[in-house]
Every structure is written in C-alpha cells, then in structure tokens.
N, C-alpha and C positions, 0 to 999 in steps of 0.2 A: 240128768242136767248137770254140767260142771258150776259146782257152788260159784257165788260169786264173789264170797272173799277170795278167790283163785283167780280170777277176771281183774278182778280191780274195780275202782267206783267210778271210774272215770267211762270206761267200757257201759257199767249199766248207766252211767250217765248219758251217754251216747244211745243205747237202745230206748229211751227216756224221751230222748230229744229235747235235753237240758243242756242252755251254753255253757262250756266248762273252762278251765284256768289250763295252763300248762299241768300237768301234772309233775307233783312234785316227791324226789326221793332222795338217798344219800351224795347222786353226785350232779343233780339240779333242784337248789332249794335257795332261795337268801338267808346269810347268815345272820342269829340274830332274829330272826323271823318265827310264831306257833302259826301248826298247822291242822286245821281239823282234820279226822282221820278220811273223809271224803275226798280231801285235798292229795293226798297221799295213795301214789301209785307204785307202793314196795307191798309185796304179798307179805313178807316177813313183819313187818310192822301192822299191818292190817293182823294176822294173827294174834301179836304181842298183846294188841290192844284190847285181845278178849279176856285177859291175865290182870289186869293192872283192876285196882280197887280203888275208891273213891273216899278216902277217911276226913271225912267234912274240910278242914282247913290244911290238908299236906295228903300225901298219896303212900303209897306201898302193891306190893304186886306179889302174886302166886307161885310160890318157888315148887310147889308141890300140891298133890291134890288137896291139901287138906292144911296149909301152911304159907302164911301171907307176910313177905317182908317188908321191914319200914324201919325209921331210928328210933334209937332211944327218946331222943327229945321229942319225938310225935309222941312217943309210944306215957309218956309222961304225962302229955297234956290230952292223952284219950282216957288213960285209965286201964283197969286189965281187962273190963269187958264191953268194948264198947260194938257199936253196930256202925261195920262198912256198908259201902254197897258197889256191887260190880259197874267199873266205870260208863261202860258201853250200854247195858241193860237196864241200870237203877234195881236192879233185887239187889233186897235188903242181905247182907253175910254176920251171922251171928259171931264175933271172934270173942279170944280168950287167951291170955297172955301168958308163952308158957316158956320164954327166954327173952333174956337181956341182955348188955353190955355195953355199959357206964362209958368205958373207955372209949372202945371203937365206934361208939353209938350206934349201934342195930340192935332191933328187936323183931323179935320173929311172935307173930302171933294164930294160936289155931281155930281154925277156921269151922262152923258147925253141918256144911254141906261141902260137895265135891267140887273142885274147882278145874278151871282152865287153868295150868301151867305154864311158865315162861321153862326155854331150856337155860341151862346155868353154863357159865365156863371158871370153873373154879383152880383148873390147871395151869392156868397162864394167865399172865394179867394184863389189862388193858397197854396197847404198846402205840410209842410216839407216832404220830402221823393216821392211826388206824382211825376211822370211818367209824360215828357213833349218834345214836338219835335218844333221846332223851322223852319218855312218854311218863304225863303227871298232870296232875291239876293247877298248873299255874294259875294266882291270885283266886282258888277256888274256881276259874272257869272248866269248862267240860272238858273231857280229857283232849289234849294236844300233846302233837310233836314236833320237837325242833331238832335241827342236823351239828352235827359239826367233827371235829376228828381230834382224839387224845394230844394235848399237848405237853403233858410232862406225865408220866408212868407213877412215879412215886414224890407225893408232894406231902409228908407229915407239917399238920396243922393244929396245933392245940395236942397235940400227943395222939391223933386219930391219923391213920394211914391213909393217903388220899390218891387218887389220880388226876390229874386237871382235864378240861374238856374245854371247847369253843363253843358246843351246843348251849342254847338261850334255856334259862330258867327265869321262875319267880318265887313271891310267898307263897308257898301251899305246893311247891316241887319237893319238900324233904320227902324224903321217899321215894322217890320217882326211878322207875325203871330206863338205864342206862343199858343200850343194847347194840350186839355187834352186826353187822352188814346180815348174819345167816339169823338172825332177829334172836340171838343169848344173851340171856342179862351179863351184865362182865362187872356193872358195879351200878348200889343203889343211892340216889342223887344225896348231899349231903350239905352243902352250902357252897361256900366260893370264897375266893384267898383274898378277903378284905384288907390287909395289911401287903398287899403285893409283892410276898417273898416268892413270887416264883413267876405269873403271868401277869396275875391281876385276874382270873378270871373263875369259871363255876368248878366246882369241885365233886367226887362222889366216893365213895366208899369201894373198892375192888371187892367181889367178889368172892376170892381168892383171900383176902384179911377176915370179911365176914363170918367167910366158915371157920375160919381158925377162930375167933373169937367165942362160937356160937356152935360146940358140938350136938346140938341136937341138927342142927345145918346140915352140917358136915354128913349125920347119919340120915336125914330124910334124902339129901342131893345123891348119896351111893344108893338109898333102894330105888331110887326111881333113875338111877342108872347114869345119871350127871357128872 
C-alpha cells in the first residue's frame, strides 16, 4: 500500500468522504495565513513535519538522528535538560544541551532516542524571491504552516545574520523550521526586523551561519551526508 504521507490528506480525505478545503501548498496558499498540516497538500512539508519538536513555548527541529535545533534564547529559558516532545506524535524526547551560541543565537541540543531528520542546505543561502514555508508552534498552538518567499538574503540584526522571509509567524515560532520547496531546512526562525531596516518583516537564522557558528553542526550535517 502506498503510505499515505505520499498521497496527501486531502486524497485520504476524499476516500473518507470528508468535505475538504482547497488544498493548500507553496504556490496556492494566503499570505499571512497557518495551516494545519491536514490542510497542506506538499509531500515535502508533510514529511518535514515528522522532524519538528514541540519545546512548550517556541519549537526547534531534527537536523540529525540524534540532534535538535533551536536558539539560544529558547535554549535559555528551557535549561540544558529539558523534555521536548515530537510535534505530530506527543512522545516525550529526553534532550541535553550540548552547544550554544550567544551571538548567532542557535543552540543545538541532544536528543535521548532516534529521530526523524530534516535534510539541511548549508551550501548556499536562502536567495531573494525563493519559495519558503515556515513549520513551528505559533502562540504554542499545534504545529502549523505558513508560506511565503525570502525577501532579503542577508539582513544583520542585533549583530546575528539573518535572512528575511514573508511567511506568517508568532510567540512560540523561535525555532521554527524554515524550509525550501524540496522540504531542507535553509534557516531556523529567529524573530523579525522590529525597527524596519530592511522590510519590516519575519526574520530566521541561515543555515549556512548556524553551522559556522556551531562546529558540532557542521560535523553531525557531513556524517549524515548534508
């Protein structure tokens, strides 16, 4: 039987014989707009969403089997050992905090069971006009996505390297997996340009700065081949 995160929800909605919405993905979606992942007819994002962690009041996600990114400032107000839980399942994830970085705000913390992984794109950085969907726990509700496409590449904010984005966040998005069209995190959500030196709008951490920041990064994203 062909699984049905491959199908889409919309399909087993239809064998269901449940009314369904448009289905919604990166080039029909409102802007501005979260979307539960039932809403959401992108195989690549349905995947993603098996990666993303649930850390009570902000999110972070699975860069590797065993290794869950998020900021600094989550990573402050959880402590070094607190307990996630996989955002789609509710199993508890025992973590353990074993990198930081003050500056760039990413923390990477490890994980006590095997996890779903997001793939990385650490080679090139999120580029103007590119296509991006943003998966996290806005205001602490269950996990949601929302759409939108990089509008400025490199936007330094507070001395942290940033890219800008049009996709809709909230409180409890720091951390949140930012991901490209083939569903690779490209940067992890960070805040938004509150003083308006560039759009006026959400913000996230590249990918590509994280690692550099954060050599244990760098060294989990080459053995698992990223």
């Amino acid at each position: 039987m062909t699984p049905i995160a491959v199908q889409g929800p919309m399909i087993l909605a239809h064998w269901l014989g449940l009314a369904t919405a448009a289905a919604v993905d990166f080039d029909d979606h409102e802007l501005g707009e979260f979307y539960a992942l039932w809403e959401v007819d992108a195989v690549e994002i349905l995947r993603a969403g098996d990666a993303i962690v649930d850390l009570g009041h902000a999110t972070g996600f699975a860069v590797a089997p065993r290794l869950v990114l998020t900021n600094h400032h989550v990573a402050l107000a959880l402590g070094d050992t607190p307990v996630g839980r996989m955002s789609r399942t509710g199993k508890p994830i025992p973590l353990r905090l074993v990198a930081q970085d003050p500056v760039q705000d990413v923390a990477l913390y490890r994980s006590g069971v095997d996890l779903h992984y997001l793939r990385t794109r650490i080679a090139e950085l999120p580029q103007r006009g590119e296509a991006v969907a943003v998966l996290g726990h806005p205001g602490g509700a269950p996990l949601r996505v929302s759409f939108g496409q990089i509008l400025t590449e490199r936007a330094p904010i507070d001395g942290v390297m940033l890219a800008e984005y049009s996709a809709q966040t909230w409180w409890g998005s720091s951390g949140s997996a930012v991901v490209d069209r083939r569903g690779r995190a490209v940067a992890v959500h960070w805040g938004w340009d509150a003083d308006g030196a560039y759009n006026g709008r959400l913000t996230g951490i590249p990918l590509a700065w994280a690692a550099a920041a954060l050599p244990e990064l760098t060294e989990a994203l080459l053995a698992v081949g990223d």
